[in-house]
C-alpha positions as CSV (number, residue, x, y, z in Angstrom):
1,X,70.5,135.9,133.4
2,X,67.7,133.3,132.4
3,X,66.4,133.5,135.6
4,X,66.1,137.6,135.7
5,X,64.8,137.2,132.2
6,X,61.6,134.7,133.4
7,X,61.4,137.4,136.0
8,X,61.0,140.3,134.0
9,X,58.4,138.6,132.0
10,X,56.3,137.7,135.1
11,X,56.8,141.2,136.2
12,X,55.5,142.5,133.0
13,X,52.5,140.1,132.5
14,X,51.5,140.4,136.1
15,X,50.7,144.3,135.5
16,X,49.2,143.9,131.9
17,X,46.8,142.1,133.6
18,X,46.1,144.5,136.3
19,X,46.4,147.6,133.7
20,X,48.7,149.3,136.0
21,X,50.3,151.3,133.0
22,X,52.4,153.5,135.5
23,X,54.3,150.9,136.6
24,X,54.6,148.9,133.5
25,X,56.2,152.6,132.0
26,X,58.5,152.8,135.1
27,X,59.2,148.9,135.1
28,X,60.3,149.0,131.2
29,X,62.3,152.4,131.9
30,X,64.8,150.7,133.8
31,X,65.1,147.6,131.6
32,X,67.3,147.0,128.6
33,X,66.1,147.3,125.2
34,X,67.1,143.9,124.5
35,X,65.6,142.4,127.5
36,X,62.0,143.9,126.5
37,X,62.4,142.5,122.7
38,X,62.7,139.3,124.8
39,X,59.6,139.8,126.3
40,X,58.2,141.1,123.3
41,X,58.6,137.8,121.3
42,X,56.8,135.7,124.0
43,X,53.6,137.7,124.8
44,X,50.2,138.2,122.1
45,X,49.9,141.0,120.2
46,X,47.3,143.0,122.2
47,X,50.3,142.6,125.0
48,X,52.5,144.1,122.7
49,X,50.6,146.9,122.0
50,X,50.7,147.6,126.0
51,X,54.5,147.2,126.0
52,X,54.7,150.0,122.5
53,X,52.1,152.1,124.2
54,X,54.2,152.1,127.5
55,X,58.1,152.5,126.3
56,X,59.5,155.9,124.9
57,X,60.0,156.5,121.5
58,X,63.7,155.8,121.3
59,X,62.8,152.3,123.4
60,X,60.1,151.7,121.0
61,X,63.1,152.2,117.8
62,X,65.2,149.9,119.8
63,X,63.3,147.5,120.5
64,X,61.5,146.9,117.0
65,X,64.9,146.3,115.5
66,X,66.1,143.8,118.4
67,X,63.2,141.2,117.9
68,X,63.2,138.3,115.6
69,X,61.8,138.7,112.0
70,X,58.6,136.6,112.8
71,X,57.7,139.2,116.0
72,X,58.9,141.9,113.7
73,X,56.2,140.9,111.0
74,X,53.3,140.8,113.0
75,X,54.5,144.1,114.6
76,X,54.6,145.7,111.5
77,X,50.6,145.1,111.2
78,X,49.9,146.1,114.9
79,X,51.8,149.5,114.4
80,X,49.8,152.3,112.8
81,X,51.7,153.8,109.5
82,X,52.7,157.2,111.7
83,X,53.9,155.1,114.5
84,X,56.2,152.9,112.4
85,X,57.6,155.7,110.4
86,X,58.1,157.8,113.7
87,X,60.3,154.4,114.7
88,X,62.2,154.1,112.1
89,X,63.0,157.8,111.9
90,X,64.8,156.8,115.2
91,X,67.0,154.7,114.2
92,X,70.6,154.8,112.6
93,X,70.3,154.9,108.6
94,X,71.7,150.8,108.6
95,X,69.4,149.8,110.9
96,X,66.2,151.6,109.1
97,X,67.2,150.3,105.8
98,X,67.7,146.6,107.5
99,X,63.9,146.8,108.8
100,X,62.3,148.3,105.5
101,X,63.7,146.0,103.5
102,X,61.3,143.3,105.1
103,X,58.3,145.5,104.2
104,X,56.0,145.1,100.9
105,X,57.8,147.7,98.3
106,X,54.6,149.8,98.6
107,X,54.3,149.8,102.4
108,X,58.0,150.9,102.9
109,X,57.9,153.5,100.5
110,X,54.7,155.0,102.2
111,X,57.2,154.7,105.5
112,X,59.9,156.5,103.7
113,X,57.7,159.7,102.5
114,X,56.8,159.9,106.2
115,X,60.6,160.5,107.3
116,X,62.9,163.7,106.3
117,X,63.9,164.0,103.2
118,X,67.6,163.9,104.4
119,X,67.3,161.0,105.9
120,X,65.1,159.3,103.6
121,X,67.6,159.4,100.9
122,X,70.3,158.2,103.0
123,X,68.1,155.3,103.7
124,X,67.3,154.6,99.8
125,X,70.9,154.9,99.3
126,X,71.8,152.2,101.5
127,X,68.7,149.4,100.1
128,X,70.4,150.7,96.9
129,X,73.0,148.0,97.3
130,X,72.7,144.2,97.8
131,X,71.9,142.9,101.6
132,X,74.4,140.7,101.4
133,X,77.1,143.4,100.9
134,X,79.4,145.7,102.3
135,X,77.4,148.2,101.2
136,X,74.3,146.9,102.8
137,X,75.5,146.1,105.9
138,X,77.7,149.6,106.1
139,X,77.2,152.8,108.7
140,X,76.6,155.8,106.5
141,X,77.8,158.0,109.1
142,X,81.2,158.7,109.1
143,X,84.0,161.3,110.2
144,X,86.2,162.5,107.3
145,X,88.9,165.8,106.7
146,X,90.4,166.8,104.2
147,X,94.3,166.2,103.7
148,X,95.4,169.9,103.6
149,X,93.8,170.1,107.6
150,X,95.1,170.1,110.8
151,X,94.7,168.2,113.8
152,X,93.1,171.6,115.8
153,X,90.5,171.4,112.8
154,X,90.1,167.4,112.6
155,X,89.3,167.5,116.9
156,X,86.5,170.3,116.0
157,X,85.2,168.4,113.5
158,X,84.9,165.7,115.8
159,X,83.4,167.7,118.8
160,X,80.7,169.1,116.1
161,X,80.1,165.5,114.9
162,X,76.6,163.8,115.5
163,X,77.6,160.5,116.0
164,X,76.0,157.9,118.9
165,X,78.5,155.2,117.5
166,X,82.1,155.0,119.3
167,X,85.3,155.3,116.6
168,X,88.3,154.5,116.8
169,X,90.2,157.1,113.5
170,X,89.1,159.5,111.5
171,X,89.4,158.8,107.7
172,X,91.5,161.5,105.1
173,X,90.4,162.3,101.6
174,X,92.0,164.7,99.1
175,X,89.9,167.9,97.4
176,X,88.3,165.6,95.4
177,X,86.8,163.5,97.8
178,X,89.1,160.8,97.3
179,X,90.0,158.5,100.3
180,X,93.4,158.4,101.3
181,X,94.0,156.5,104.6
182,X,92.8,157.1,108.3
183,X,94.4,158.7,111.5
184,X,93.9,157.5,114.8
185,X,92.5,159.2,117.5
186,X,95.6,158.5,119.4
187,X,97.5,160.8,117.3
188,X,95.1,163.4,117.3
189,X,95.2,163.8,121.0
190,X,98.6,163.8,121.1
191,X,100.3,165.7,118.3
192,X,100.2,169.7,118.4
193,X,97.0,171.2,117.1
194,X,98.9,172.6,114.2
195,X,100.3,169.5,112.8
196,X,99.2,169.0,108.9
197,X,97.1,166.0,108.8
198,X,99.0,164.6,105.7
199,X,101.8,164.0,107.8
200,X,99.8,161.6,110.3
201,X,97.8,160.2,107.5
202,X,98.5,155.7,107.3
203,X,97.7,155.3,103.8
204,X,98.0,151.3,104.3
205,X,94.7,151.7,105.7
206,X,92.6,148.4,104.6
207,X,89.3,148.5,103.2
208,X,86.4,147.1,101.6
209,X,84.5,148.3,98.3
210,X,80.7,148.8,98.8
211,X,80.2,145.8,96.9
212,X,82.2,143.3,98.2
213,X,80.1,140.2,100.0
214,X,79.4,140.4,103.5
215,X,81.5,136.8,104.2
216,X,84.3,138.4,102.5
217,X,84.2,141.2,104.5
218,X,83.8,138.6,108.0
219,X,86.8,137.2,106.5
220,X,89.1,140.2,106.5
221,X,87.9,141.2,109.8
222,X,89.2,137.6,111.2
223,X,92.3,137.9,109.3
224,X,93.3,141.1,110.4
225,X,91.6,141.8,113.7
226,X,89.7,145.1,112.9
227,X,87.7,147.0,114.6
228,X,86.1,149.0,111.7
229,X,86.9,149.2,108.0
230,X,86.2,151.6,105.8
231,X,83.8,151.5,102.7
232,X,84.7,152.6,99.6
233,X,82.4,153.1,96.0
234,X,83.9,152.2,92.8
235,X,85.2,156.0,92.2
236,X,87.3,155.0,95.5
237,X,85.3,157.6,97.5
238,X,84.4,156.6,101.0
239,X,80.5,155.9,101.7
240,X,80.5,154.7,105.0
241,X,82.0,152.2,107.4
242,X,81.2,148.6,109.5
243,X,82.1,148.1,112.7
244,X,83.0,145.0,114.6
245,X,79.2,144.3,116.2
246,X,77.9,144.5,113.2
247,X,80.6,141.9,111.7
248,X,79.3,139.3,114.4
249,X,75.8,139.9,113.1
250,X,76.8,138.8,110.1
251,X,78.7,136.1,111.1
252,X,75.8,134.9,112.7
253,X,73.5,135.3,109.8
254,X,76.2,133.1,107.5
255,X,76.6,130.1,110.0
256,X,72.7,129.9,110.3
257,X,72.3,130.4,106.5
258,X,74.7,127.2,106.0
259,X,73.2,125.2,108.8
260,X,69.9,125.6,107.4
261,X,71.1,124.9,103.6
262,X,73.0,121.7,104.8
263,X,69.8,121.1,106.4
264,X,67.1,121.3,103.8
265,X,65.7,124.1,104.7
266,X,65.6,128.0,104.9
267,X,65.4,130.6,107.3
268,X,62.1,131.5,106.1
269,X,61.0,129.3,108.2
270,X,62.0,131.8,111.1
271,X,60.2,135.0,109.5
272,X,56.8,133.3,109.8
273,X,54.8,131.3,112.7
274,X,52.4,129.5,110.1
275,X,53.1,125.9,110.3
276,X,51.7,125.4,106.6
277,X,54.5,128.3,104.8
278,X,57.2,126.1,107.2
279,X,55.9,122.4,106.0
280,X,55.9,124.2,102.1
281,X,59.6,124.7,102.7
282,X,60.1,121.9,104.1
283,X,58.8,120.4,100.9
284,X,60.4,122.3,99.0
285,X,63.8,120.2,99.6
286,X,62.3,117.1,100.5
287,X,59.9,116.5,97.3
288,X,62.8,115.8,95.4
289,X,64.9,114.0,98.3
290,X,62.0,111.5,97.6
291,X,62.2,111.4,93.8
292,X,65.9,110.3,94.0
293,X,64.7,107.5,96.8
294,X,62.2,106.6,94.0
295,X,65.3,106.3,91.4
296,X,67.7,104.0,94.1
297,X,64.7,101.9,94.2
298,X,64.5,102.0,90.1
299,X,68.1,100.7,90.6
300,X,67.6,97.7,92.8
301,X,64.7,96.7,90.4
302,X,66.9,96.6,87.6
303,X,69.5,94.8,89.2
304,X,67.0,92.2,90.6
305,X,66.1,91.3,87.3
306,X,70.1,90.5,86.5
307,X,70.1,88.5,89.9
308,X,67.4,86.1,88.8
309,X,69.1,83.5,86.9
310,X,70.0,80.5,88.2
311,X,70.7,80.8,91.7
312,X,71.9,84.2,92.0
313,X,68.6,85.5,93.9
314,X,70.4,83.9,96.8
315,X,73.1,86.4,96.0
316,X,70.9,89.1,95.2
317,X,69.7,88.6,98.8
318,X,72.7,88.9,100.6
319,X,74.0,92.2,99.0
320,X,70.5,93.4,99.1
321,X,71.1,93.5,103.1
322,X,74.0,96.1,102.9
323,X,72.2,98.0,100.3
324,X,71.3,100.6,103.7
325,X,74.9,99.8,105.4
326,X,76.4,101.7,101.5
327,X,74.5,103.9,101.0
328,X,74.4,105.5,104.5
329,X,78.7,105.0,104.7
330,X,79.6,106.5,101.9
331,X,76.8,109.4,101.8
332,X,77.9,110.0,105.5
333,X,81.7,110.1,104.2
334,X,80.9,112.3,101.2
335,X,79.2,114.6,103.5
336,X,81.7,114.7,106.0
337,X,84.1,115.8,103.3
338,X,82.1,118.5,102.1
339,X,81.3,119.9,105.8
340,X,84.9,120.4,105.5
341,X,85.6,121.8,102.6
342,X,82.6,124.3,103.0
343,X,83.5,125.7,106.5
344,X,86.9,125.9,104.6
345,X,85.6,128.4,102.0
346,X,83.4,129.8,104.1
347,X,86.4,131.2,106.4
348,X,88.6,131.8,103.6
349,X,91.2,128.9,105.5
350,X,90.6,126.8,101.9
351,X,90.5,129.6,99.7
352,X,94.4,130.3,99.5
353,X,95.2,126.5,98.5
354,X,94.4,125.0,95.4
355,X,92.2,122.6,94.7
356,X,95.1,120.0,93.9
357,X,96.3,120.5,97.3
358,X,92.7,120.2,99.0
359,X,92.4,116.9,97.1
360,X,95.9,115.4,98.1
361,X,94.9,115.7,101.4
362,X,91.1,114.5,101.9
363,X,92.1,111.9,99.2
364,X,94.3,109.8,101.7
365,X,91.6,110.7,104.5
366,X,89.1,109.0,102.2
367,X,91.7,105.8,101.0
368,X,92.0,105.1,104.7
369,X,88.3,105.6,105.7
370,X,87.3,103.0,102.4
371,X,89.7,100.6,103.3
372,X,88.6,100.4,106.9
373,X,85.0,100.2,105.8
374,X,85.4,97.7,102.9
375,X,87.5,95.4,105.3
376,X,84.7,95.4,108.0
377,X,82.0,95.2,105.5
378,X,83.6,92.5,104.6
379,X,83.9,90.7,107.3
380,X,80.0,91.6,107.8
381,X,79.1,89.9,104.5
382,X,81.3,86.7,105.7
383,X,78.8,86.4,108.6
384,X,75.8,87.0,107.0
385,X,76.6,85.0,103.6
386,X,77.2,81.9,106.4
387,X,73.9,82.6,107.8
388,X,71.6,83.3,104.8
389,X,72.9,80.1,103.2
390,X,74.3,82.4,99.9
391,X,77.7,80.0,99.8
392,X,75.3,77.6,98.1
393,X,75.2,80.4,95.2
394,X,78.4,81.5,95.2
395,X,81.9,80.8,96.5
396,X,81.5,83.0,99.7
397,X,85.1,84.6,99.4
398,X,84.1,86.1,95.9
399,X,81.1,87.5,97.3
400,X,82.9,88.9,100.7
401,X,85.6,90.5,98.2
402,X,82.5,91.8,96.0
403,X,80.9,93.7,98.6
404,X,84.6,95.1,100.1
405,X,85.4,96.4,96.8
406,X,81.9,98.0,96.8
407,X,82.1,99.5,99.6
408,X,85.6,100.6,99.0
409,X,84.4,102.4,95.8
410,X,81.2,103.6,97.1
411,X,83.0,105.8,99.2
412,X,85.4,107.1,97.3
413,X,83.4,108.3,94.7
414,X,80.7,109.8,97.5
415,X,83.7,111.7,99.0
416,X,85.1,112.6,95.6
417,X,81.8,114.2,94.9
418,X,81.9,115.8,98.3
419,X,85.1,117.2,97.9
420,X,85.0,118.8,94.0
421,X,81.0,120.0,94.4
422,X,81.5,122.6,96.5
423,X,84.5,124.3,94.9
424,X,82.6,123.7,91.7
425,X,79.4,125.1,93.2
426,X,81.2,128.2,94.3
427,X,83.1,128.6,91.1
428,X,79.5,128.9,89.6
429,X,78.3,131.2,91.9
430,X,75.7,128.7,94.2
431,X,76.3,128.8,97.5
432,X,78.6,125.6,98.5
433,X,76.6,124.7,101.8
434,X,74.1,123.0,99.3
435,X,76.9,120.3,98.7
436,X,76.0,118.9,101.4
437,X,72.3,119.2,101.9
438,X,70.1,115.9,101.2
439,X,69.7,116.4,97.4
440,X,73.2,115.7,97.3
441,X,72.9,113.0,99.6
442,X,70.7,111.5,98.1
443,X,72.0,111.7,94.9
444,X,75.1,110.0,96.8
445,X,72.8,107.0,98.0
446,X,71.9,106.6,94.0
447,X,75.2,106.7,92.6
448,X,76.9,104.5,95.7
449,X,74.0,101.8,95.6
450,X,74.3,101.9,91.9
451,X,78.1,101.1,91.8
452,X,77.5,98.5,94.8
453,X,75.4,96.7,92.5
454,X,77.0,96.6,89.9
455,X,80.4,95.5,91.3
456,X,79.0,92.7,93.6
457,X,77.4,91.2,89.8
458,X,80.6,91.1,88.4
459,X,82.5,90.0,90.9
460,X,80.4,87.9,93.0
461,X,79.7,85.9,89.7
């Protein structure tokens, strides 16, 4: 597939550059709209506008909402205001509402006055709600009957529908508009035409409410393998649907949100190609990654002056070399607790248990772990203390013991904090992938070098 994909694009630059628009339109024809956006995202802009100015309408739609945000952006300024509205007319309601909502307010409601009415207000209604839920992910276009039909008038409906999408049931709602439950098509195709569709009606029917959160939603889909689910408003009347495609999409957009959060950075960084907005994101995390460097180092400064008396520098000296070994164990341990715990709540696997029972667990995870590493850290110190001439100082055993129990306690507390920050973080309402980005990690390194210190003074003394 990577090989016809190189292909295409050779096939495609090779007659932009010989202007032979015939067969680029005939080349494109045959191609699918997924493929071009490939093609679309590695080629200039005055290519693209060859590409646009070769494709068909509906291609055009297609392929404007299948490209990345960053290729999407600049296409938005290559596209005249006619030709972008005549695009988005194109596409379903979801999709147009996905695309608009990356346009300047003014700019998309200059796109908006340019499409029909009827679908322009199907549109608003859909940016109405938040991005990040059901209601902004949803398929406006549904199939509904009313409860007093019958299955000859619910197959009609269906052959009169104006629907691209495949479904699978077509949903039931009383006079009032009401939703009651779906039927399956199954059912439709083989019950008698004059069956009452009351009597077919599964009123166990599971659904979402237009503002429930997108993960949510991902999570009942996993939990009870759906194909679509229906979306319901707060007067419990149905408003539209998702489907399974769009599910994954979302899916998608979640695990890549988390990985760039845990990350220290943002997915902005993918909805622009200027290197300076990427470095100011960048920043954005790492400016205050390096102020709480700037307060371990505070720490060790302050300890140093407690070290020198006597002959404890000698001392200081020795710890000073596990200082790194600490702070990258137990900030590695912390995080590898919270990597759990958030793909936990993520999923919804944690979300059922308590936090008691989430702690009894990763507690004797984290026991073993800090024993392991206090014993070989030990043992470390032993070797080093023999070489670095610190048993002059100090009675090496009560130094070796200082710096197991250290490290011992270092890492408890770091996975402690991994484990209760992103429940409480999600209790809060912040996202619980920041847990285990580097502010926390770095505040880990403070708090573990801190205790270290401290622990090796009173013990190692």
């Amino acid at each position: 597939m990577v090989d016809e994909q190189r292909q295409l694009l050779e096939q495609v630059e090779r007659l932009l550059e010989s202007g032979d628009v015939s067969d680029l339109r005939e080349l494109l024809a045959d191609q699918r709209s997924s493929d071009i956006a490939e093609v679309v995202e590695l080629v200039d802009n005055d290519q693209r506008r060859d590409i646009f100015d070769a494709m068909d309408t509906p291609t055009s739609a297609e392929v404007l909402e299948k490209v990345d945000e960053a290729t999407r952006a600049e296409l938005f300024e290559l596209l005249k205001d006619e030709e972008l509205s005549r695009l988005v007319g194109e596409l379903d309601p979801d999709d147009a509402a996905d695309i608009l909502s990356e346009l300047p307010e003014g700019e998309r409601a200059g796109v908006l006055e340019r499409i029909p009415a009827a679908e322009s207000a199907e549109i608003r209604e859909l940016m109405s709600y938040s991005e990040d839920s059901a209601g902004g992910i949803m398929d406006p276009l549904v199939i509904s009957v009313r409860e007093d039909a019958t299955v000859g008038e619910a197959v009609d409906k269906i052959r009169a529908a104006e629907i691209d999408e495949d479904f699978f049931s077509v949903y039931v709602v009383n006079k009032v508009g009401r939703f009651l439950g779906d039927v399956r098509v199954r059912f439709l195709l083989t019950r008698p035409e004059g069956t009452r569709i009351a009597d077919l009606v599964d009123s166990d029917t599971i659904y979402v409410n237009a503002n429930t959160d997108q993960e949510e939603v991902r999570n009942i889909f996993s939990k009870n393998d759906l194909i679509v689910v229906p979306v319901l408003d707060r007067g419990h009347k149905l408003v539209g649907r998702i489907t399974a495609d769009r599910v994954i999409e979302v899916a998608e957009e979640e695990a890549a949100e988390d990985l760039y959060t845990m990350a220290g950075t943002d997915r902005d960084e993918l909805d622009t190609v200027s290197v300076f907005h990427a470095a100011r994101v960048r920043m954005t995390w790492l400016l205050p990654c390096l102020i709480g460097t700037g307060v371990t180092a505070l720490v060790l400064m302050l300890f140093h002056g407690k070290f020198s008396v006597e002959d404890l520098s000698l001392v200081y000296t020795a710890a000073l070399f596990f200082v790194p070994m600490i702070a990258a164990i137990s900030g590695n341990a912390g995080l590898q607790t919270s990597a759990i715990v958030v793909s936990g709540l993520a999923t919804g696997r944690l979300v059922a248990l308590t936090l008691g029972q989430v702690f009894a667990r990763e507690v004797r995870i984290a026991l073993l772990v800090a024993l392991s590493c206090g014993l070989l850290g030990g043992v470390a110190c032993t070797i080093l203390t023999h070489f670095n001439g610190a048993e002059s100082a100090v009675e090496p055993a009560r130094l070796v013991f200082a710096v197991g129990v250290a490290m011992f306690s270092a890492i408890m507390v770091a996975t402690t904090l991994g484990l209760f920050l992103p429940f409480l973080f999600r209790q809060i309402g912040i996202d619980p992938a920041i847990s285990s980005g580097p502010l926390v990690t770095t505040a880990n390194d403070s708090t573990s070098v801190a205790i270290y210190m401290t622990l090796t003074l009173l013990l190692a003394t």
